[in-house]
Each structure stands twice: as structure tokens, then as C-alpha cells.
C-alpha positions as CSV (number, residue, x, y, z in Angstrom):
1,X,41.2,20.2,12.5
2,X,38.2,18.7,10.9
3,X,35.1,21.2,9.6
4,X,32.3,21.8,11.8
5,X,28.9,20.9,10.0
6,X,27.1,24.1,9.3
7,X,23.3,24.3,10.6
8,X,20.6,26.8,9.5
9,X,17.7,25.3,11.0
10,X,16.5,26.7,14.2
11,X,13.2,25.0,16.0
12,X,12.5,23.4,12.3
13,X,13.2,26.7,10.6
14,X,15.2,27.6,8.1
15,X,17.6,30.6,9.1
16,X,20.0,31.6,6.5
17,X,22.6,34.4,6.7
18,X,21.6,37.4,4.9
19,X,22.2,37.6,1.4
20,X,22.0,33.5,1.2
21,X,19.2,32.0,-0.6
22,X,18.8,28.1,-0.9
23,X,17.8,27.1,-4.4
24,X,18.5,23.7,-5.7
25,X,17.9,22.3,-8.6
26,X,16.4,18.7,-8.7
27,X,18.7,16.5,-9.3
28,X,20.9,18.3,-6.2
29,X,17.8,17.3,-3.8
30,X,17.5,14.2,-4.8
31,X,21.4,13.4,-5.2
32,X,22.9,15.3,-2.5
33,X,20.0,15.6,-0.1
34,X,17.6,12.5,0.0
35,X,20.1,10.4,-1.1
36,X,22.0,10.6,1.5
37,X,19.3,11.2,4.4
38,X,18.4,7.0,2.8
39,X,22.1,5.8,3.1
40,X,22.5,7.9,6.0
41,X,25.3,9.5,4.4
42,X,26.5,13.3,6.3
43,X,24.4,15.9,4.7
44,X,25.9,19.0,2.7
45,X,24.3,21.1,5.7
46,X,21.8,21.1,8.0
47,X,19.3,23.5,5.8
48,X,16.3,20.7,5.2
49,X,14.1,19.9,8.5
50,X,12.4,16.4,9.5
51,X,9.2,16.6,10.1
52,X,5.9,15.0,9.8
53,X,3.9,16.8,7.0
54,X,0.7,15.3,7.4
55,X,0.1,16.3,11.1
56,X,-0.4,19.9,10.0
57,X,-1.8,21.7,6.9
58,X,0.7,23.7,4.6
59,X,-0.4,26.8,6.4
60,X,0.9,25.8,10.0
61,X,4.1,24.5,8.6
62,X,7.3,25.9,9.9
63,X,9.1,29.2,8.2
64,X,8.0,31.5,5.5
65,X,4.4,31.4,3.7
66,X,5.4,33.1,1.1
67,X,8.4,31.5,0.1
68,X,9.5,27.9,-0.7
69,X,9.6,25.6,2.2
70,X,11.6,21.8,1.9
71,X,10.8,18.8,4.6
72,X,12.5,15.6,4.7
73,X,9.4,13.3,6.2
74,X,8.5,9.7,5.8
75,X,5.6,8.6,3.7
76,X,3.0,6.8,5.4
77,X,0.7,4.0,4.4
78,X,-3.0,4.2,4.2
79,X,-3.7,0.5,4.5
80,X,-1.8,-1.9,6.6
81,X,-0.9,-3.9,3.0
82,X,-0.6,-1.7,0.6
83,X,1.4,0.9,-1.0
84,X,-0.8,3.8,-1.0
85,X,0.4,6.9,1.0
86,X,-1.9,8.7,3.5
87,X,-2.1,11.9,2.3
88,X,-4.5,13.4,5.1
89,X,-4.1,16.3,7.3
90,X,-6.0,18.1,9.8
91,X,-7.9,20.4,7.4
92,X,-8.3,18.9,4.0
93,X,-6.1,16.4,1.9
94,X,-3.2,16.6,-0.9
95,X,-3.8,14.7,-4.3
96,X,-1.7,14.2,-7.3
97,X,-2.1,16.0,-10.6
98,X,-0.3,14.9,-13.3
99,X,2.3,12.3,-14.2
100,X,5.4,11.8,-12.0
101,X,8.5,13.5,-13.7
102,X,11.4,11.5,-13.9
103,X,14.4,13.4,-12.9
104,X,17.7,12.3,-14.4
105,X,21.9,13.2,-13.5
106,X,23.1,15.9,-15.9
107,X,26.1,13.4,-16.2
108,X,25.2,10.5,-18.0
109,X,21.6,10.7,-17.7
110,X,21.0,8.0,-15.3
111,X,17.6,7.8,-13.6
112,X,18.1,8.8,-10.0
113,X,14.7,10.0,-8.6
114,X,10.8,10.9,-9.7
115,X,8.9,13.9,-8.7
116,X,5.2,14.2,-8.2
117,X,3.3,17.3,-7.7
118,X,0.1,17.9,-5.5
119,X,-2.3,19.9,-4.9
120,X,-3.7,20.3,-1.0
121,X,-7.6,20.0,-1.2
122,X,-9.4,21.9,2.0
123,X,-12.4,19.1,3.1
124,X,-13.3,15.7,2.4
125,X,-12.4,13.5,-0.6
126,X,-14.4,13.9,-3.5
127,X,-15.7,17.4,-1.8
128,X,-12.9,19.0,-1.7
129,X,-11.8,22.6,-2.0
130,X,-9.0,23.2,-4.1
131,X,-6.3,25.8,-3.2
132,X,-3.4,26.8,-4.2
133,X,-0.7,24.7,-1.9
134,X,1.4,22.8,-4.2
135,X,3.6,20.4,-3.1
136,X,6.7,18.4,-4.9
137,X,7.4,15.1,-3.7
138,X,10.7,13.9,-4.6
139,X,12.1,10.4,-4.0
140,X,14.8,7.8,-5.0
141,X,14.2,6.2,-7.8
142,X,15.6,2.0,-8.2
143,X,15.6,1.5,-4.3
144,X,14.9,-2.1,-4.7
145,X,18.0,-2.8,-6.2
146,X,19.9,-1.4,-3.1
147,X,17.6,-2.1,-0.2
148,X,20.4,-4.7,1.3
149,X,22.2,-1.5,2.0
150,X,18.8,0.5,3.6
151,X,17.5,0.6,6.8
152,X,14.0,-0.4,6.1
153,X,12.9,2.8,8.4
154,X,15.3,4.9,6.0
155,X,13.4,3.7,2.6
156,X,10.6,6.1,3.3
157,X,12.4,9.3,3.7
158,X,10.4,12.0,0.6
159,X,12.2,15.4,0.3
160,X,8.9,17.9,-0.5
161,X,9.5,21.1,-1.9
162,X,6.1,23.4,-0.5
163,X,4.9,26.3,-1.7
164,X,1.8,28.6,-2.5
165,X,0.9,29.6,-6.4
166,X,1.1,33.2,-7.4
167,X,-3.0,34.1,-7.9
168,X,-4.1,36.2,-10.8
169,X,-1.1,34.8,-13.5
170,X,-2.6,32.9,-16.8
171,X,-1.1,29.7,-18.3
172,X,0.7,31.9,-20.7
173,X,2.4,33.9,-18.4
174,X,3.5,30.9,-16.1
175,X,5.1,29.7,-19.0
176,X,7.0,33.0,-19.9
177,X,8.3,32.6,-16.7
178,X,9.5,29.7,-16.8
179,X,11.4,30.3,-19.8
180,X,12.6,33.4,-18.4
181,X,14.0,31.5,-15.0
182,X,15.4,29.0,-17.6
183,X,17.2,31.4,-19.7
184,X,18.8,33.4,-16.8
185,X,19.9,30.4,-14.7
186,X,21.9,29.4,-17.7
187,X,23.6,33.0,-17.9
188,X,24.2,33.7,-14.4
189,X,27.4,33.5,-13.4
190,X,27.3,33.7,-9.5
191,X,26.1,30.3,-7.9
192,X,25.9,28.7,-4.1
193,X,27.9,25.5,-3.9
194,X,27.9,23.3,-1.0
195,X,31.5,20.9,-0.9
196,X,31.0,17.3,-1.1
197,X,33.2,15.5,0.8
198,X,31.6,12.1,0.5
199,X,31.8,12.0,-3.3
200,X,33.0,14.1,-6.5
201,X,29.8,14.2,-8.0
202,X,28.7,16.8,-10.5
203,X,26.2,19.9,-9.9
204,X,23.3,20.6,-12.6
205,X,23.1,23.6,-14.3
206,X,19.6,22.9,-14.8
207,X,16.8,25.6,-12.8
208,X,14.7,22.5,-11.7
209,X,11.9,24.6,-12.8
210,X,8.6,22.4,-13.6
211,X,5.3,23.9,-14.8
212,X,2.2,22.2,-12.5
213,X,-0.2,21.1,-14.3
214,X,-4.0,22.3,-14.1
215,X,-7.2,20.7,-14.7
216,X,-8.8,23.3,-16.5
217,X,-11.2,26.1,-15.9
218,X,-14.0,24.0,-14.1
219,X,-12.1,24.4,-10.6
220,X,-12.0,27.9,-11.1
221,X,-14.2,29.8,-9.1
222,X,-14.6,26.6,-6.5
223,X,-10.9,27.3,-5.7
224,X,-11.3,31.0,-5.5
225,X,-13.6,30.9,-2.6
226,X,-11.6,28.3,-1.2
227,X,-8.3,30.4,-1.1
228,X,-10.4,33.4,0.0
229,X,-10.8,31.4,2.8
230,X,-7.9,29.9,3.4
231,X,-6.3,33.4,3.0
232,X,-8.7,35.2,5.0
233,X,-7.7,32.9,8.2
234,X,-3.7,33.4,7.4
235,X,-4.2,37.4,7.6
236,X,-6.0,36.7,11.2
237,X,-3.5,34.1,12.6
């Protein structure tokens, strides 16, 4: 009797059991998740919802503000011939910070995805508000060199990690914890597994942990009021 696929998504929100947390590393969204959402390969479970991220701000997206959210949607262009994404939404706008990571398989080291992180601006380009909506954009790295076997629809699945920064923590101490997750995470013994019954492929060890990058203390007290703000309207919806 063949397994019935497991489903934790109900009305594009993610319902786990109690006691269940989902927490993958990188590599394991990229290999096991986007990977196969492209190929069209069966999914580990249903845990990650489609949907279309920039036809809502990070504050009406489904499930839990304060925890991590994930999306499979599909990157859309900003001009007819080019490559550049539209990043709009109804309020304001996300923009990259930083340089994309590269994210590599903990066996053999082969280059299997990037990751870039952004940062959702309330307004109008160029006048802007920052906040503190972060968002990691993960997707397949070398898809040229397998599009034969693509859907060209498929090619512009992203999986996006979401989530809100902690106010009030320095530089120092986001790095402290960091280390700290990274330290544990190699100790802990206990870990969530999903089976793999398309391939043997290996699971990292790694805590996919990345520190976002700032820009410095100018955008300080611009993206104070700004989260007031955008906090102030969360508490009253």
C-alpha cells in the first residue's frame, strides 16, 4: 500500500502538529524543495505554499508574523525584455542588500543554488521607508545547462524564506547569536527528517544561518518611524 503524501498547509497556511517545527537548512530548500517544485519532482511534504508574493505586503501574508514564513512563487519581470524582477507590492517595494550567497551541497561541494536577501521598503523608490521585513530569495543555480528538461513556466519557481528582524539587538549581539545557533545545531542530537524517496541524497548539518547585512547607521531613525508605523497598523488589524 503505497504512502499517502502528508499535507500541513491549510488555506495557504502552515499547520504543523504540535511539537513539530520546520527548520531547514539551505541547501535542504534548495535541494529537496525548489529543486524539485522546477523538475516537478513529488515534494517531501506539502509544508511550503504557492503564492504570489508581490500581490500583498509581508504583513498580509499568510500564517504567523512572528515567525518564519516560506512561499514557493514565480519571479516576475519588470520589462517585457529583460531580466530584472518586479519587486513591487501594494505598500512599498523589496530591494537587495548585499551580495548573493552562493549555497553549496555538504557533499562534494557542488554549487546548487544562490540566495539573496532583501529588505521591504514602505513607499516609492528612492523615498522609501525602510523596515524590518527581510526576505531570502533562494533559487537554482546552473539552470541553463538543464533547461531541455524544464518547463519554461517551471524555471521561475524562487523559494523565499520571510521574516521580521528582532528590534532593539546590536551588530554584536546578532552575531553572538549566530554563533550560538551554529554551535548548538552541531550538538543537538534530535533532528526532523523527511524520507526521500526520489533520491539518496545527503542532509546538511549546517544551521543555514546567514547574518543580513546593514547599511549603516544613516537608516536608523528613518526606519524607526517607519516600523512604528508599520507596527502600529499590525496591533489594529
Amino acid at each position: 500500500m503505497g504512502m499517502e503524501k502528508l499535507s500541513f498547509v491549510k488555506d495557504g497556511v502552515l499547520r504543523l502538529p504540535p511539537g513539530f517545527r520546520f527548520h531547514p537548512t539551505d541547501e535542504e530548500l534548495v535541494v529537496q524543495y525548489l529543486k524539485r517544485k522546477v523538475f516537478s519532482f513529488p515534494l517531501p511534504a506539502s509544508i511550503i505554499p504557492d503564492i504570489d508574493l508581490h500581490k500583498s505586503d509581508p504583513w498580509d501574508l499568510p500564517g504567523d508574523l512572528e515567525q518564519e514564513r516560506y512561499f514557493f512563487s514565480t519571479r516576475e519581470v519588470k520589462y517585457p525584455n529583460g531580466n530584472r524582477s518586479n519587486r513591487a507590492t501594494n505598500s512599498g517595494y523589496w530591494k537587495a542588500t548585499g551580495l548573493d550567497k552562493q549555497i553549496v551541497s555538504s557533499k562534494g561541494q557542488q554549487l546548487v543554488g544562490m540566495k539573496k536577501t532583501l529588505v521591504f521598503y514602505k513607499g516609492k523608490p528612492l523615498h522609501g521607508c525602510r523596515t524590518d521585513w527581510i526576505m531570502h530569495e533562494y533559487r537554482l543555480a546552473n539552470l541553463e545547462t538543464n533547461a531541455k528538461n524544464i518547463n519554461p513556466t517551471q524555471e521561475n519557481w524562487v523559494l523565499c524564506r520571510i521574516f521580521l528582524k528582532k528590534r532593539g539587538s546590536s551588530k554584536n549581539e546578532e552575531e553572538q547569536v549566530v554563533l550560538n545557533l551554529n554551535t548548538s545545531s552541531r550538538g543537538a542530537k534530535s533532528k526532523l527528517f523527511f524520507y526521500d524517496f526520489m533520491a539518496r541524497e545527503s542532509v546538511s548539518g549546517s544551521s543555514g544561518i546567514t547574518e543580513v547585512s546593514t547599511n549603516g547607521s544613516d537608516d536608523h531613525e528613518e526606519t524607526t518611524s517607519c516600523n512604528s508605523f508599520i507596527r502600529k497598523n499590525m496591533a489594529l488589524d
